[in-house]
C-alpha positions in Angstrom: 3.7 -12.8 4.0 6.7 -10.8 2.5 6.9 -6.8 4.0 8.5 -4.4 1.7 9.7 -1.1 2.8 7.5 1.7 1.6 9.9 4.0 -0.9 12.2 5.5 1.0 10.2 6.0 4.6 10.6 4.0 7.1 7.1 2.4 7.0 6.6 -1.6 6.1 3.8 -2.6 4.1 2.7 -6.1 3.5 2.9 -7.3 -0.3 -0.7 -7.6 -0.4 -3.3 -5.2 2.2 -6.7 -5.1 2.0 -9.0 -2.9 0.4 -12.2 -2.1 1.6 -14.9 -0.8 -1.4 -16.9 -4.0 -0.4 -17.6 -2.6 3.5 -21.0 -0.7 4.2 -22.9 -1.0 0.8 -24.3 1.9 0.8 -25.7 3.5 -2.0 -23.8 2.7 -5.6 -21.2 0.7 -3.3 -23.5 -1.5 -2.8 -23.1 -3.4 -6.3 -19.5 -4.1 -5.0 -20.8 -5.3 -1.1 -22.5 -5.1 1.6 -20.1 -6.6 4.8 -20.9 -5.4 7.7 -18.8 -5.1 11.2 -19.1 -9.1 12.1 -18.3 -9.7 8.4 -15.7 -7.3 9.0 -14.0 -8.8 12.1 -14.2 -12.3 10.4 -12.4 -10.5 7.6 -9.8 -8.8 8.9 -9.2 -12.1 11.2 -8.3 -13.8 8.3 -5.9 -10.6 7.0 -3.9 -10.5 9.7 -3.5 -14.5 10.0 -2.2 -14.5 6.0 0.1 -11.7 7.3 -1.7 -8.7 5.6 -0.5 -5.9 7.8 -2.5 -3.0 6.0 -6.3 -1.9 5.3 -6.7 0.5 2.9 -10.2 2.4 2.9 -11.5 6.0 1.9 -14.3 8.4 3.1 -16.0 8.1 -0.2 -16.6 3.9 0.3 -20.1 4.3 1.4 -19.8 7.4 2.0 -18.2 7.2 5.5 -20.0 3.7 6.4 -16.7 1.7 5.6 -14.5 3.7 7.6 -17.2 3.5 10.4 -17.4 -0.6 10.0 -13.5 -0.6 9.9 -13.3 1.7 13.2 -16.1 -0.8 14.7 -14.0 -3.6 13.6 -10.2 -2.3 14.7 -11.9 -1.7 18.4 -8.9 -3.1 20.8 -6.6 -4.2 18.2 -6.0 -1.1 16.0 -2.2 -1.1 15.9 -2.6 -4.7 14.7 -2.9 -2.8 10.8 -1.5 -0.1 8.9 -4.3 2.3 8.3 -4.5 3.9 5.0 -7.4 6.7 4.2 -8.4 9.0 1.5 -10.1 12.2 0.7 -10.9 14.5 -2.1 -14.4 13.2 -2.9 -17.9 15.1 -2.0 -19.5 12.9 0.6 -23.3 14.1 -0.5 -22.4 17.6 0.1 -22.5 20.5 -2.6 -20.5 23.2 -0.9 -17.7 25.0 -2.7 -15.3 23.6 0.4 -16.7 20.1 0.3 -14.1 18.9 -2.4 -10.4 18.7 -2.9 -7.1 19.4 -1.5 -7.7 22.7 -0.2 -6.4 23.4 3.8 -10.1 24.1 4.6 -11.0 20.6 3.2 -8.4 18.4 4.1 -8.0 19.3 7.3 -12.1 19.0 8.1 -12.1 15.6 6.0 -9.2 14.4 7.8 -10.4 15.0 11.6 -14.0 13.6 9.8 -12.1 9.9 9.0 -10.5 10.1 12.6 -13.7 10.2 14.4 -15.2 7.6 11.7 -12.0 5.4 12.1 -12.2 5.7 16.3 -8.5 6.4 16.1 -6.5 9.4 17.0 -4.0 9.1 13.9 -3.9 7.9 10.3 -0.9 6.1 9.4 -1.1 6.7 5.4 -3.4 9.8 4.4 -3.7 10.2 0.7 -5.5 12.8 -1.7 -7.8 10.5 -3.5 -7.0 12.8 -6.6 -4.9 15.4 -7.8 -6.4 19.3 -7.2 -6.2 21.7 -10.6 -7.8 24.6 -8.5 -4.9 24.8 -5.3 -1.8 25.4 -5.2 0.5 22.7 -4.3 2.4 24.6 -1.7 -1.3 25.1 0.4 -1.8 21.0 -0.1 1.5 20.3 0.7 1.7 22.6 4.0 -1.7 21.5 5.3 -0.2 17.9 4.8 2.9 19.0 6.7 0.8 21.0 9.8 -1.3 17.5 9.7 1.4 15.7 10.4 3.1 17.8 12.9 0.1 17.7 15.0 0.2 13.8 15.2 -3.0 13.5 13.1 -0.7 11.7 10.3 2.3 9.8 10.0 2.7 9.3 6.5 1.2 11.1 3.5 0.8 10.2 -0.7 -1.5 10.8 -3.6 -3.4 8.7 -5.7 -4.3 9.0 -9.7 -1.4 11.7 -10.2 0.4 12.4 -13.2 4.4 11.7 -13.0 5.0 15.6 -13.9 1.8 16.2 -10.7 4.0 13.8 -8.0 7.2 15.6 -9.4 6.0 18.8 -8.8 4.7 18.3 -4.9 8.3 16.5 -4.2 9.6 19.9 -5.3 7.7 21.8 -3.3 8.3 19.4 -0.5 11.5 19.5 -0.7 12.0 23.6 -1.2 9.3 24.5 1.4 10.7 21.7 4.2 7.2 20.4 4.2 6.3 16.2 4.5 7.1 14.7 1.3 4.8 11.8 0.0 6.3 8.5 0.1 3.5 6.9 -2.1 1.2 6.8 -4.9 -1.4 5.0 -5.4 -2.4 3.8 -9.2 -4.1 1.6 -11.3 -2.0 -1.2 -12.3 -2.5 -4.7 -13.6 -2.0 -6.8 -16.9 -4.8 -4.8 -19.3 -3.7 -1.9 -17.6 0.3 -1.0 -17.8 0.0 2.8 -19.0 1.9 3.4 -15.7 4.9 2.0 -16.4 5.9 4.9 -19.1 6.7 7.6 -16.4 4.7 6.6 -13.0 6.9 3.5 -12.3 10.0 5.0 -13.5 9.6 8.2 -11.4 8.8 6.2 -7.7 12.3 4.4 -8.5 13.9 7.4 -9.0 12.4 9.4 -5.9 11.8 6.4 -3.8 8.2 7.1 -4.0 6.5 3.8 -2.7 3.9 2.2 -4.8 0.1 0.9 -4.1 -1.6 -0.8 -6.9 -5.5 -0.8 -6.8 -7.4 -2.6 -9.0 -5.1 -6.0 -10.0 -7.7 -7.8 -11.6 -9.1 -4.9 -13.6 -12.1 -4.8 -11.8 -13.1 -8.9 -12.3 -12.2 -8.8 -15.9 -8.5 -10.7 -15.1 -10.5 -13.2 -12.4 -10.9 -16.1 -15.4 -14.5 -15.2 -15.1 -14.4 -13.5 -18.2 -14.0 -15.7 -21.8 -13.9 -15.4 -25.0 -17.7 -16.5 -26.4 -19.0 -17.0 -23.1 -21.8 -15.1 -21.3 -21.0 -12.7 -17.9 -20.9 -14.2 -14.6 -24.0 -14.2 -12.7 -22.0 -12.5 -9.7 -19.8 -9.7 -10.4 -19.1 -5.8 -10.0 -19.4 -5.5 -14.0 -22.8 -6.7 -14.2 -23.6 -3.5 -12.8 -20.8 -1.0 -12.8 -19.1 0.5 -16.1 -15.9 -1.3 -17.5 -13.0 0.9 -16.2 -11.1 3.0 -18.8 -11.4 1.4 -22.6 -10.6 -2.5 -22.8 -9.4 -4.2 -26.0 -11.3 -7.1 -25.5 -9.6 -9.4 -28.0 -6.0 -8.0 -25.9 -8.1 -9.4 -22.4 -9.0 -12.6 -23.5 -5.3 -13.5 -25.1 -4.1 -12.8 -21.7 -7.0 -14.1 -19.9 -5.7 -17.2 -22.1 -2.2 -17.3 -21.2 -3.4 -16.6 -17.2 -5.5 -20.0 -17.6 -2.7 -21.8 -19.1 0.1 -20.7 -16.3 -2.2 -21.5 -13.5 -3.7 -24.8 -14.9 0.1 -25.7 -14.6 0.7 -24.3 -11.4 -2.7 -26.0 -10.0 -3.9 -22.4 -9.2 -6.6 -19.9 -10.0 -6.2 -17.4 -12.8 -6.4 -14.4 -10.5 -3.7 -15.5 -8.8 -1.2 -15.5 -11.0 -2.8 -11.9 -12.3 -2.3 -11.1 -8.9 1.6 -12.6 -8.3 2.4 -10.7 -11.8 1.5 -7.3 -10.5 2.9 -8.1 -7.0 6.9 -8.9 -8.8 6.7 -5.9 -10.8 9.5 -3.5 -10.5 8.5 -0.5 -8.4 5.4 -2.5 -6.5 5.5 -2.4 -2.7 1.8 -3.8 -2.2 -0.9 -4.7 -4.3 -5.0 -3.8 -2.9 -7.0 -6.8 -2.9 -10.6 -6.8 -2.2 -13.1 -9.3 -1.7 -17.4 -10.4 -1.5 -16.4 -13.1 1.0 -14.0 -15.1 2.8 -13.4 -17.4 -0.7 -12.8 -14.6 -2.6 -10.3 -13.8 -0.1 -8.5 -16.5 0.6 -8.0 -17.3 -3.4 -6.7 -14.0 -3.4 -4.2 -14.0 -0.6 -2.8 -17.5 -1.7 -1.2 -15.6 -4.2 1.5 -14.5 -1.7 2.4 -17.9 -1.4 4.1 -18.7 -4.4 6.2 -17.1 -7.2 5.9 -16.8 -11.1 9.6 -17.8 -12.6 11.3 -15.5 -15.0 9.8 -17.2 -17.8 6.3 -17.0 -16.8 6.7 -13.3 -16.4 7.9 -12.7 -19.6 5.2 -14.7 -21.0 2.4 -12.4 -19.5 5.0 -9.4 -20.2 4.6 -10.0 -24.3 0.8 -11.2 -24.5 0.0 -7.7 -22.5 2.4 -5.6 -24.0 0.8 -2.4 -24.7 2.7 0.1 -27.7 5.2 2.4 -25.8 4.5 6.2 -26.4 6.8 9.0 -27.6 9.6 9.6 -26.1 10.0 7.0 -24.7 10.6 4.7 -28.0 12.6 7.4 -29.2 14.9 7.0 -25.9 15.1 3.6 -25.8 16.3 3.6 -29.6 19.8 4.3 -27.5 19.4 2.2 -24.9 22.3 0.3 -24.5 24.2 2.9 -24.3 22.4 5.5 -22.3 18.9 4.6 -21.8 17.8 1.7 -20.9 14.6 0.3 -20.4 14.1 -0.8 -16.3 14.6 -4.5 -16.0 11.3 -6.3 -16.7 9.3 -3.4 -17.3 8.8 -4.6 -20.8 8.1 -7.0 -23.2 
């Protein structure tokens, strides 16, 4: 499986690693899975043969269970993997400390997800979302004395505004603290609000990028038709739709997915998947899955690559409207602003 370098650190991430919402199924994660530590093992067996080099989990899946199965799992072979974990989230708790990017929290939740994990460093930590009540300098320094200590190696955010990972990079950069060298963002064919200002920042700052949620949550699977009633087995039969869908928009690209991969003799996720993976800007795409199918389908994906032409054809049938200023730039783009190659239709 292809490694990309991560931004401009020195880490290497596999084009696809492995996301972990489906580990403990506890409590509402259990409408996504239930895989427990011999699940887990089979799981991660089956990663690291397809060349998936990274497992990306949080504190909140299952409220700590996941990282606990994952630490279970990693026992004897935990440099195998590059471990990526996330805080911000209440686990249960309702004190005024119990949340966010403060020193007080990070610092507890991190040394929390290294006992959970069984390991004495995290090679990606990254605040889960961004922290409207403290300062960036206090994040960015508790980062920075986390990493010092050998806790960390690497740190990033997730769910950030451009103008949000702008202004920590600047305070990185002024203060001398650890700079992040990811984020991590929503990002598949129904959902391409990121590449206004997210996409075009990373490749500007050589901020890497992590894409979570490919198939929009099941909806880009080929599970989901036009005229035809849910499948029996999925997340959405349970769980809200994320963000607003245009359902007329999915099912023309749903269309055009079913088409390319009837061709190609493969699955409709996949080539949702291989899109998102040959984006500009895209160092690894988070795949999750119920079972080892699931996961296989998924990781074939890596396998193969979508020509120029099919990309452009899954470019225009999810093109989404590009927002002000940014159609007011581009109205001179030939000669000074350009649109990034391939980022639009």
């Amino acid at each position: 499986m292809e490694q990309r370098r991560f931004g401009n650190s020195g880490l290497s991430m596999s084009v696809l690693s492995f996301g972990t919402m489906t580990i403990g199924g506890h409590d509402r994660f259990a409408k996504m899975g239930n895989l427990g530590v011999k699940e887990t093992m089979r799981i991660l067996d089956i990663c690291r043969d397809a060349g998936v080099t990274v497992i990306d989990t949080a504190d909140v899946y299952s409220f700590g269970a996941s990282e606990e199965i994952i630490g279970q799992a990693l026992e004897g072979r935990r440099d195998e993997f590059v471990l990526v974990t996330k805080s911000f989230m209440r686990l249960g708790t309702t004190g005024p400390h119990d949340v966010g990017l403060s020193r007080k929290y990070l610092i507890k939740a991190c040394e929390a997800s290294l006992r959970r994990l069984r390991t004495d460093y995290i090679d990606l930590y990254i605040g889960h979302e961004p922290d409207s009540f403290v300062s960036l300098d206090e994040t960015m320094q508790a980062y920075d004395d986390l990493v010092r200590a050998g806790k960390v190696r690497y740190v990033g955010c997730s769910n950030n505004s451009a103008w949000q990972v702008m202004k920590a990079l600047a305070v990185s950069d002024r203060r001398g603290y650890v700079r992040y060298v990811c984020q991590q963002v929503n990002y598949n064919l129904v959902a391409r609000d990121v590449e206004h200002e997210i996409i075009p920042l990373g490749l500007d700052q050589s901020v890497g990028l992590m894409a979570w949620s490919p198939l929009h949550a099941g909806l880009l699977s080929g599970k989901f038709r036009r005229g035809a009633p849910r499948p029996s087995v999925s997340r959405l039969n349970e769980l809200d739709v994320p963000g607003t869908v245009d359902f007329d928009r999915l099912y023309r690209i749903v269309d055009k997915l079913d088409e390319i991969g009837k061709a190609r003799s493969v699955t409709p996720a996949q080539v949702a998947l291989n899109w998102v993976m040959n984006k500009p800007g895209v160092d690894t795409v988070i795949i999750g899955a119920r079972d080892e199918a699931q996961l296989k389908d998924n990781l074939a994906a890596a396998s193969w690559r979508l020509t120029a032409e099919e990309m452009l054809a899954l470019d225009e049938v999810s093109a989404l409207p590009e927002p002000y200023p940014m159609w007011h730039q581009h109205k001179f783009g030939i000669e000074r602003n350009p649109r990034l190659p391939s980022m639009r239709a």
